[in-house]
KETORLO-916708 format. One record per residue (C-alpha): residue number from 0; residue in three letters; y, x, z; chain. Coordinates in steps of 0.25 Angstrom, whole numbers, padded with zeros to 4 digits, always signed. Last residue first. Layout:
   num   residu   north    east      up   chaine
   NUM      ALA       Y       X       Z        A
...
This chain:
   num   residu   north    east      up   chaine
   144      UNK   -0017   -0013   +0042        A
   143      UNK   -0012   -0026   +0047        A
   142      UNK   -0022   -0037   +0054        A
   141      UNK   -0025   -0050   +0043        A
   140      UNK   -0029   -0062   +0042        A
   139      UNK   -0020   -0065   +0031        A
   138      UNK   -0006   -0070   +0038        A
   137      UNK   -0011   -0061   +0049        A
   136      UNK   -0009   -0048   +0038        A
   135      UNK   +0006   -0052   +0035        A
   134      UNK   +0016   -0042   +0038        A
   133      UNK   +0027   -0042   +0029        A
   132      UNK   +0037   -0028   +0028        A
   131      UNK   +0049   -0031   +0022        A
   130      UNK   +0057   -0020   +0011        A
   129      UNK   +0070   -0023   +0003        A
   128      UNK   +0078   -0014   +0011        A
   127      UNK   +0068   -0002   +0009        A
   126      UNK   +0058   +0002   +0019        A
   125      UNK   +0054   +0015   +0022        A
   124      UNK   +0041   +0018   +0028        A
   123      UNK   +0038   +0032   +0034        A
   122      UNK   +0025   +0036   +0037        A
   121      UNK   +0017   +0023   +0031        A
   120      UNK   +0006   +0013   +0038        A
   119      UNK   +0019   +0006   +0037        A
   118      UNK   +0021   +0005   +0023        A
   117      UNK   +0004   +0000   +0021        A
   116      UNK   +0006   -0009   +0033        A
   115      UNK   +0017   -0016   +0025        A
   114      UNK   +0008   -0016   +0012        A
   113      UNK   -0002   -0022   +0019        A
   112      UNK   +0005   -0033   +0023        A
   111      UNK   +0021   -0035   +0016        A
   110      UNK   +0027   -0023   +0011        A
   109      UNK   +0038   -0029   +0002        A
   108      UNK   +0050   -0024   -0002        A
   107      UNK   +0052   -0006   -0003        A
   106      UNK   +0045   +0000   +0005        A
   105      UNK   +0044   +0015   +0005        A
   104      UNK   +0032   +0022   +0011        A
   103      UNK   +0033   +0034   +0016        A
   102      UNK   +0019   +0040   +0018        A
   101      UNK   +0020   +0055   +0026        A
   100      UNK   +0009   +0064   +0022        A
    99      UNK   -0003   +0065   +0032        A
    98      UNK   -0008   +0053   +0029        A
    97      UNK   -0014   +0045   +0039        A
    96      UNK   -0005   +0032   +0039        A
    95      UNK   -0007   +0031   +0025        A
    94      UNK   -0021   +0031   +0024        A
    93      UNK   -0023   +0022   +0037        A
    92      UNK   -0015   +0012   +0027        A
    91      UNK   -0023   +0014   +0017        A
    90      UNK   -0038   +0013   +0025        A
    89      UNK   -0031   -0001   +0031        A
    88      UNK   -0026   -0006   +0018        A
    87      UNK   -0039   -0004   +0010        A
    86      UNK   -0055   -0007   +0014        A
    85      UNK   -0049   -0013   +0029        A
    84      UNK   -0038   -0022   +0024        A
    83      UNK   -0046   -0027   +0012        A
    82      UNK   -0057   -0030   +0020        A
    81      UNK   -0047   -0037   +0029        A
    80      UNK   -0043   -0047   +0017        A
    79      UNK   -0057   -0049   +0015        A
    78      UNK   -0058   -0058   +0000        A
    77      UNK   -0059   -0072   +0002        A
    76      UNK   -0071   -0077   -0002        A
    75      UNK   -0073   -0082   -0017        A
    74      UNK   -0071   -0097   -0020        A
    73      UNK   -0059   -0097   -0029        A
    72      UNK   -0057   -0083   -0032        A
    71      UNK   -0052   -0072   -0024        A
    70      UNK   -0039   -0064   -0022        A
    69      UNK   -0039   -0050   -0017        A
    68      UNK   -0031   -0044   -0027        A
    67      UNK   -0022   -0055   -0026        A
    66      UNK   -0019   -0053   -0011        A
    65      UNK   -0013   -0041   -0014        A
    64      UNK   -0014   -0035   -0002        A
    63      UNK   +0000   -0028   +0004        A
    62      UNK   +0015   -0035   -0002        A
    61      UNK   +0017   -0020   -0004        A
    60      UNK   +0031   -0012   -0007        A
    59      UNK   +0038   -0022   -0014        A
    58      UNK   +0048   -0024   -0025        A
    57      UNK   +0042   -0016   -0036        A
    56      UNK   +0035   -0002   -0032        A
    55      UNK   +0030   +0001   -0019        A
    54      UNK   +0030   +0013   -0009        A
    53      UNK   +0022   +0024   -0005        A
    52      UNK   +0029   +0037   -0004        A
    51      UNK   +0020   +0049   +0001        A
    50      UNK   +0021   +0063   +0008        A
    49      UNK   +0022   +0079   +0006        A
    48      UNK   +0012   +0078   -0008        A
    47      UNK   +0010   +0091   -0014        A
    46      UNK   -0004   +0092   -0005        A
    45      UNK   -0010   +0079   -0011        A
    44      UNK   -0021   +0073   -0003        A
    43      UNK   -0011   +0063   +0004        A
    42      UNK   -0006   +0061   -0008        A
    41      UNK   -0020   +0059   -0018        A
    40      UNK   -0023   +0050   -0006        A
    39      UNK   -0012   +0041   -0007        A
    38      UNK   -0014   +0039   -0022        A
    37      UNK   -0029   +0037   -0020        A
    36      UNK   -0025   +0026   -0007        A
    35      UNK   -0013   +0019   -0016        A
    34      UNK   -0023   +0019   -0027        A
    33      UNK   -0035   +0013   -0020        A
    32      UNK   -0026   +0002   -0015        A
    31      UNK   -0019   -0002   -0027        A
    30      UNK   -0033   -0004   -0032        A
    29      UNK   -0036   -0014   -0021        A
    28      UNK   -0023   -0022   -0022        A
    27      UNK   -0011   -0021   -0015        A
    26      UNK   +0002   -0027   -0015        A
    25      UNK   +0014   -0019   -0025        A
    24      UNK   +0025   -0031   -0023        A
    23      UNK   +0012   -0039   -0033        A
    22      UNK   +0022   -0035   -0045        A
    21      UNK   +0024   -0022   -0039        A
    20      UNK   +0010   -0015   -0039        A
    19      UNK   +0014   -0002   -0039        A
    18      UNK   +0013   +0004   -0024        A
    17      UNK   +0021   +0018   -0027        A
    16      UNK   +0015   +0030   -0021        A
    15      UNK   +0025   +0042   -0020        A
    14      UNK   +0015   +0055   -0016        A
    13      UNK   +0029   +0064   -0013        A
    12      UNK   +0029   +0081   -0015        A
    11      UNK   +0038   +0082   -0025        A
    10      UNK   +0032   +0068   -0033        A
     9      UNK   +0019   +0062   -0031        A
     8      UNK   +0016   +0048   -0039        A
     7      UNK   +0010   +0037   -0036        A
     6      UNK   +0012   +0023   -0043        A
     5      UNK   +0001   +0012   -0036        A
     4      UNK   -0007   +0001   -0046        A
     3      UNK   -0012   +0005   -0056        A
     2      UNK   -0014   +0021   -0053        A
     1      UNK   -0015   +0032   -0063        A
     0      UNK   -0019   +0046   -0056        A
């Protein structure tokens, strides 16, 4: 299948799954999270495949929500920041931490809020030299993942 805005391919046995929104340092939007949970799915339904790469393309892995996609217009409630947590990020990460197939998770930059929790809800996370890992959630309200 052709996805906007995530790369995945399966290669020898490895599900890679590439986060591909660099220009906003790959944060997440809804569409972005229906495709990594499908693409991750198809892996951990597919017998060929031994264990999964996530990681991010550009110079970040994931600034987490993008707060964009959940912007409102002058005059329209806030939008709930926990229903976003509860509908998306806390089912993904459950999904990760209960697949049966190892998850590494390359960082590479940035993994600031969700996307930090998304690396460590990971098997094995390896962090290049350029990586930092922000936690921010009581900044907005928020308890992590």
């Amino acid at each position: 299948m052709a996805y906007e805005h995530i790369e995945f391919e399966i290669e020898q046995g490895v599900a890679v799954l590439r986060l591909n929104r660099p220009d906003s340092l790959n944060s997440f939007t809804v569409d972005m999270h229906l495709e990594v949970r499908e693409a991750l799915d198809q892996a951990a339904s597919d017998s060929a495949v031994r264990c999964v790469l996530l990681t991010g393309n550009g110079r970040g892995f994931c600034a987490g929500q993008d707060l964009n996609d959940r912007s409102v217009s002058p005059g329209e409630a806030m939008p709930d920041l926990g229903h976003s947590v509860e509908t998306y990020y806390s089912p993904l990460i459950r999904l990760l931490a209960s697949m049966e197939k190892p998850v590494v998770c390359a960082v590479n930059g940035v993994a600031a809020g969700a996307g930090a929790n998304i690396a460590l809800a990971c098997d094995i996370v390896i962090a290049g030299k350029s990586a930092s890992f922000i936690e921010s959630f009581c900044k907005l309200g928020l308890i992590p993942d």
